[in-house]
N, C-alpha and C positions, 0 to 999 in steps of 0.2 A: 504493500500500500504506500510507503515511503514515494515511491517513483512514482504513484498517481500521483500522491498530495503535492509532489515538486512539478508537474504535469499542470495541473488543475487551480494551484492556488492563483499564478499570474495569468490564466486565461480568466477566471471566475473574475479574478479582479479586474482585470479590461472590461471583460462583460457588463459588469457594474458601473463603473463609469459612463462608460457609452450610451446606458439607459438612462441612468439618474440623470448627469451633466450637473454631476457635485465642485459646488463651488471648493471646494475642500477636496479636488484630485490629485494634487500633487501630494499633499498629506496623506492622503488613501494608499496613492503609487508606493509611495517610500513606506510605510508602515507593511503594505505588502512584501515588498521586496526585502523587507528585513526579516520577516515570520519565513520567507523563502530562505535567508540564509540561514536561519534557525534550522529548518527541517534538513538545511542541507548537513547540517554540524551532527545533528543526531546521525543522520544515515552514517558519517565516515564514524561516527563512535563507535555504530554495531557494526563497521566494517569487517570482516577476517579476510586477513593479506594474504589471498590468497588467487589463484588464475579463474576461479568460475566466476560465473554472473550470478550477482547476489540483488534481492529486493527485485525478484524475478515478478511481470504482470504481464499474463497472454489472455487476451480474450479475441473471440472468435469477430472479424469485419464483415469481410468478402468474401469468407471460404472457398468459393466455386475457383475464384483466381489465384489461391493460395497468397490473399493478405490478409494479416491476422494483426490484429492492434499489438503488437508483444513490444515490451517494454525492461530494460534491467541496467546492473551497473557492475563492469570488472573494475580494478584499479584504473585503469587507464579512463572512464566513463567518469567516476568520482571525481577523479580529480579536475575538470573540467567543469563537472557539474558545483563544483565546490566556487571555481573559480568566475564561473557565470552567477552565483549565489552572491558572491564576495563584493564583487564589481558592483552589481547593478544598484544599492543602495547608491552607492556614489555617482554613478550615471544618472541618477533618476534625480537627488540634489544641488549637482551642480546647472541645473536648470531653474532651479527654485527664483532666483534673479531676474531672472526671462521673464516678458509678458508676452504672453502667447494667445493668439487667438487661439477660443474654441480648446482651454487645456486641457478637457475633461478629454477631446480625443488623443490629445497629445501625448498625454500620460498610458492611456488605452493603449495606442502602437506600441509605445516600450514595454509595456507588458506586455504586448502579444508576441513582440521580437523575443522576450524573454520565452516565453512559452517554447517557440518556434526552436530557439537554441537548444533548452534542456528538451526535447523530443528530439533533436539531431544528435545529441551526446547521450543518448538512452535506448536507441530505436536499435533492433534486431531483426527487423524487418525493413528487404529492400524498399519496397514500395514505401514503407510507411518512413524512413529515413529520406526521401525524395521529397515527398508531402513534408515534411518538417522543414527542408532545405529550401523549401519553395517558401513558407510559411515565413520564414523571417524574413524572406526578401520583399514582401507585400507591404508591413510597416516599416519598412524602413526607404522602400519608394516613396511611402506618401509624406512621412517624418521629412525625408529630403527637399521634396518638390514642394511641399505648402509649407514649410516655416526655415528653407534654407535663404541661402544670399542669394545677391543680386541676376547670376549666372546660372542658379539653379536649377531653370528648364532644364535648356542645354548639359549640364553636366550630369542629373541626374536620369535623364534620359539614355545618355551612351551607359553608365553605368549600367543601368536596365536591361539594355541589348547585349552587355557584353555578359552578364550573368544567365541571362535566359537561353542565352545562345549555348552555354556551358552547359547547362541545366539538361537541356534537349541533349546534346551528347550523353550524358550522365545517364539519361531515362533509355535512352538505345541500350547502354550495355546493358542495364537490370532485364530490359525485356528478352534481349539474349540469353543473359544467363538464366533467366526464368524459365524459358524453354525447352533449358537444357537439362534441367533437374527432372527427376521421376514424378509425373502427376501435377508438374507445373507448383512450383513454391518460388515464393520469395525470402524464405527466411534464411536467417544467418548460417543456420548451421547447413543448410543444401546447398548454400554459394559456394562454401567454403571447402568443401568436400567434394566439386564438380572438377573431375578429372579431364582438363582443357588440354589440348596441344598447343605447341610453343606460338606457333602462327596464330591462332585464336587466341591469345592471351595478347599477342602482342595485338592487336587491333581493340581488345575491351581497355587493356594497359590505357593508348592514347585516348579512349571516348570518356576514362576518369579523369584521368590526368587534365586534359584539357577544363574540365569543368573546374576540378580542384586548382587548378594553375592562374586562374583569371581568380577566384576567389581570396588565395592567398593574399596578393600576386605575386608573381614569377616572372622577370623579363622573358619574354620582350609581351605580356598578356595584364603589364602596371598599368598601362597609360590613361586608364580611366580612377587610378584610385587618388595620387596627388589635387586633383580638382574636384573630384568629391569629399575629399576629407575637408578642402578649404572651405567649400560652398555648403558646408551643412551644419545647422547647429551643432554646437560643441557633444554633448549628449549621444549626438548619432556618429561624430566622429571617431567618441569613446569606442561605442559599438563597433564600428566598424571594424577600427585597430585592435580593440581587446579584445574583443569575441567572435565576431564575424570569421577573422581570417583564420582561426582556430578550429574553423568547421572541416575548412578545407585540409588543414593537415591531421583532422580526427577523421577526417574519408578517407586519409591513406592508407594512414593507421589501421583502421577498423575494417575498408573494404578492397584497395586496391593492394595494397600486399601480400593479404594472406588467400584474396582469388586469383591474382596471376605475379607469383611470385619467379616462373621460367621469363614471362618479362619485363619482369624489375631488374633481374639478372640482365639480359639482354639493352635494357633501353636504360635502366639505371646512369649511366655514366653519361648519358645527353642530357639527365635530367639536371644533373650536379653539376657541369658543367655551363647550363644556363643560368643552374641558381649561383654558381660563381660569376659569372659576368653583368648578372642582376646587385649582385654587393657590391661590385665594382663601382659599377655604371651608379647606381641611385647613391651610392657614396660620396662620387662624386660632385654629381649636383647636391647634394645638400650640402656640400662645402660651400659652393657659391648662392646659396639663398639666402633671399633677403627679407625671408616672411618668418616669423616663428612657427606657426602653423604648418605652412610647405616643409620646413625643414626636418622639424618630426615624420611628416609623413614620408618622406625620401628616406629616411634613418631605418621607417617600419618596414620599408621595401627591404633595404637590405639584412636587417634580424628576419623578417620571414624568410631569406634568401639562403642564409645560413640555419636557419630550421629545415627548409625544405633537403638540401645540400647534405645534413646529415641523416634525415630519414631515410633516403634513398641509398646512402652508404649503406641500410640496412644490416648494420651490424648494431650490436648490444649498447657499444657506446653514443653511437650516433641519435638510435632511437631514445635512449632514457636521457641522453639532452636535447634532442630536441621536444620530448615531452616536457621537460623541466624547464624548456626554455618560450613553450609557449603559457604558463604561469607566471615566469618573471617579466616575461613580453607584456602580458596581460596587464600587470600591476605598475611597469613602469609607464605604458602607455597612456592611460587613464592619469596615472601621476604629474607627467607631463603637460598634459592638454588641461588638465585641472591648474596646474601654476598658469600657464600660459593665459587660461581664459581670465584668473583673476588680474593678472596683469594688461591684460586688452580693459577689464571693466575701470580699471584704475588711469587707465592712460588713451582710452580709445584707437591704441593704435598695437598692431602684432610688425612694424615691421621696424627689424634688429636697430638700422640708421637712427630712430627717432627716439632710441630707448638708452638706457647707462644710469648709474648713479644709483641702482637701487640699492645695492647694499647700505649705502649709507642710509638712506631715508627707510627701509625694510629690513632689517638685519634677520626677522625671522623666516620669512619669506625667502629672501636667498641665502641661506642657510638647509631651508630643508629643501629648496630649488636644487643646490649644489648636491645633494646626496641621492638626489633621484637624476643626474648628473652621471654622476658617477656610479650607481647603480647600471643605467646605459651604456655606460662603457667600460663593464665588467672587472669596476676593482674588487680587488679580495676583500671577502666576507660580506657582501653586498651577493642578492639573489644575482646577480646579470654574470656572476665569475663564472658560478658552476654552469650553468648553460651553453655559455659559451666554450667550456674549459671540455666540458663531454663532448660537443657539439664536433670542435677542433677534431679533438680524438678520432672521433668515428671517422671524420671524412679524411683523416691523415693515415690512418688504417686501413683505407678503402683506395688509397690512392698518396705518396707521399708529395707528389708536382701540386696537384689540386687542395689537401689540405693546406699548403704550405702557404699559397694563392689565397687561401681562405683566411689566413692571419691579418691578412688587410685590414677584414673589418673591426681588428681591437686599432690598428693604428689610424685608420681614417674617420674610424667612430670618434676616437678620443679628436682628432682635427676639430671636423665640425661640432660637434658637443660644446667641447671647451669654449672653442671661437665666440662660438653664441653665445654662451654662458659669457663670454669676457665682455661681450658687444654691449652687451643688452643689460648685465647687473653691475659689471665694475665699471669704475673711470669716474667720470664726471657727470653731474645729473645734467639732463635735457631739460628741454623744455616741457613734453612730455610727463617725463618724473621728477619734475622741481617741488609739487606738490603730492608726490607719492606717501601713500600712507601704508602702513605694514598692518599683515593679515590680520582680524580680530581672532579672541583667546577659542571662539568656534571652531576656525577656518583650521585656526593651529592645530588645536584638538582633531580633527577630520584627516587631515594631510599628516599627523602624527602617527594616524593610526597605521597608513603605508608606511610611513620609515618603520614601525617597528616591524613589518609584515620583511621588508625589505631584507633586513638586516635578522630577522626569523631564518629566514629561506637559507640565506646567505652563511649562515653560524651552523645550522642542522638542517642541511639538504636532506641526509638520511632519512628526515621522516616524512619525505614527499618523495623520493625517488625508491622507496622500499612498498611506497602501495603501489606502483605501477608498474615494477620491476618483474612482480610473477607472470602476468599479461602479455608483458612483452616477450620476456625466454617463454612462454611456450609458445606466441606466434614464432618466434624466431626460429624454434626446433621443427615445429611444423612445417613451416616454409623450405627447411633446410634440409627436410627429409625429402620434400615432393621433389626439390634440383635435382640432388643426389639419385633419385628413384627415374 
């Protein structure tokens, strides 16, 4: 029941909204979403670390098609589910400031988007994993399009097409593979278990991959995310970068791996090769930006880049940091865009040129600015080491030119990071921040609670990479028997 009530609580509560049109929905939103991380803290309490799916709910949908509402959580599902739990409080008030038209529906889509999320990191069923995939993409079109910036149409529009487009590949393989199973199923365990040849796997390989690639993204499949993250309220940017793009590397994870694992073997090394060129490339230009906003999101291209990079190493280390690295991804991304927005409401402006001097006039603010900082660019004991530090691993195990290549992104991270960090909070104050005023004892308290989460992750990785570590050695054994076989 656990996995309905995390199902059911942020759809009920959309639901509610939408009817009433309570003057009092962002206070609903958040009270919601906090009783969500609650149920999520119990479920890892009775967790046992171990490879089965636990908080197992199958009930019967569509039987004739073999789709069955089936619902559950292994380590690898939890922890995702923990982290979409974690977030969205914080998503859902750093809007609180905003005057929104119509917030009773506004608050509605972020619960629905939440719904949509934990039904993609839960689902066991292909069909009903697609439906979930699709489901968070509906509020977060209309999130974009009626309360983003000026550009909006437009950019939320290509986004649209480039995910839908992804989407319709994604629904080809399932229907394939649906096919192919005895008596027609979609469920996890008949995908998984469908005895493909090399050529057939390499053709479902590219129809996920490609869905999964736009969603992260993956150069050269970015080019729609830098312009939607700028043009959408802050709240939907969170999503996108904290959660959103986590969907797609828990569809590796969970389907494309362990269904055609002869060609992940086979196409593996085109894929890590792009997500290297993809750290390179958005490294790059986020050296040279001149928005705060743009430059995180160029930052998040290439940390999903180096997620992507070591999944496909698919070996032990690659996978258990790039799981550990889309939690710390999660936490500093939200972390970031939360300094950034209070600094936009304080100054009307994100872009680096027009900004300086805050230390002196905010000492608290760039103070815990700086530690989610350097959290991003993976100093010790800070969550963003160990991610990166497995991350490296796998894909230097997998390849020593490519890992090597992959080191970039600690030295070009730390570039643009810093830079901006120098640009924007040391030096001399602007005009801009001549009348900057540092966070109130709220804001501190709120942004407090990530430093400590940060600097949690970063001191005892162990007790986040031991619940998801069974999950993965047994895909890994599994997939390693089928090569060999």
């Amino acid at each position: 029941m656990i996995t309905i009530a995390l199902l059911g609580l942020p759809a009920l509560a959309a639901l509610f909204l939408l009817i009433s049109r309570s003057a009092m929905a962002k206070q609903i939103a958040l009270v919601a979403t906090i009783a969500e991380l609650v149920i999520a803290v119990v479920a890892a309490v009775q967790f046992a670390q171990n490879s089965s799916v636990q908080f197992l709910a199958e009930y019967g949908w569509i039987p004739s098609l073999g789709i069955d509402f089936k619902v559950g959580m292994d380590g690898i599902s939890l922890l995702l589910v923990l982290l979409t739990a974690f977030l969205m409080p914080f998503i859902v008030y750093v809007s609180f400031k905003k005057k929104y038209d119509n917030q009773a529906a506004f608050y509605a889509l972020l619960l629905l988007a939440q719904t949509g999320l934990i039904g993609v990191f839960t689902s066991l069923n292909g069909f009903l994993f697609y439906f979930f995939w699709e489901v968070v993409l509906i509020p977060v079109y209309f999130l974009a399009i009626l309360w983003g910036g000026e550009r909006r149409v437009a950019v939320t529009f290509k986004f649209f097409i480039y995910t839908v487009l992804g989407s319709f590949f994604m629904l080809l393989g399932f229907i394939y593979l649906y096919l192919q199973t005895p008596g027609g199923s979609f469920d996890i365990t008949a995908l998984q278990s469908l005895q493909l040849s090399r050529e057939t796997q390499g053709w479902i390989f590219w129809a996920f991959f490609i869905a999964f690639a736009i969603k992260m993204p993956i150069f050269p499949f970015h080019t729609w995310q830098p312009d939607t993250y700028a043009e959408s309220p802050v709240s939907v940017t969170m999503l996108l970068s904290a959660l959103m793009v986590k969907m797609a590397v828990y569809g590796a994870f969970r389907w494309l791996l362990p269904v055609t694992p002869l060609a992940v073997e086979d196409w593996g090394n085109v894929v890590i090769i792009l997500s290297v060129t993809g750290i390179i490339y958005a490294s790059c230009i986020a050296i040279v930006q001149k928005n705060l906003r743009r430059l995180v999101a160029y930052a998040s291209i290439a940390h999903v880049g180096l997620m992507a990079a070591g999944t496909f190493a698919f070996n032990s280390q690659g996978l258990q940091g790039a799981m550990f690295q889309m939690l710390s991804h999660g936490i500093g991304a939200v972390a970031l865009f939360y300094v950034i927005e209070l600094i936009y409401e304080k100054t009307g402006t994100m872009e680096i040129a027009s900004l300086g001097g805050i230390m002196s006039k905010a000492p608290r603010l760039a103070t815990i600015f700086l530690i989610f900082i350097l959290s991003t660019v993976a100093m010790p004991l800070t969550n963003g080491f160990w991610g990166e530090f497995l991350l490296l691993l796998g894909v230097y195990k997998y390849s020593a030119v490519l890992g090597t290549i992959s080191t970039l992104t600690i030295v070009l991270g730390a570039v643009y990071m810093l830079r901006m960090y120098q640009a924007s909070v040391l030096g001399k104050a602007s005009a801009a921040t001549q009348n900057f005023e540092d966070i109130t004892f709220q804001e501190t308290l709120i942004l407090s609670v990530l430093v400590v989460v940060i600097f949690w992750m970063g001191v005892q990785p162990g007790i986040f990479i031991d619940v998801a570590k069974p999950a993965i050695e047994t895909m890994l054994s599994t997939a390693t028997q089928t090569v060999l076989n």
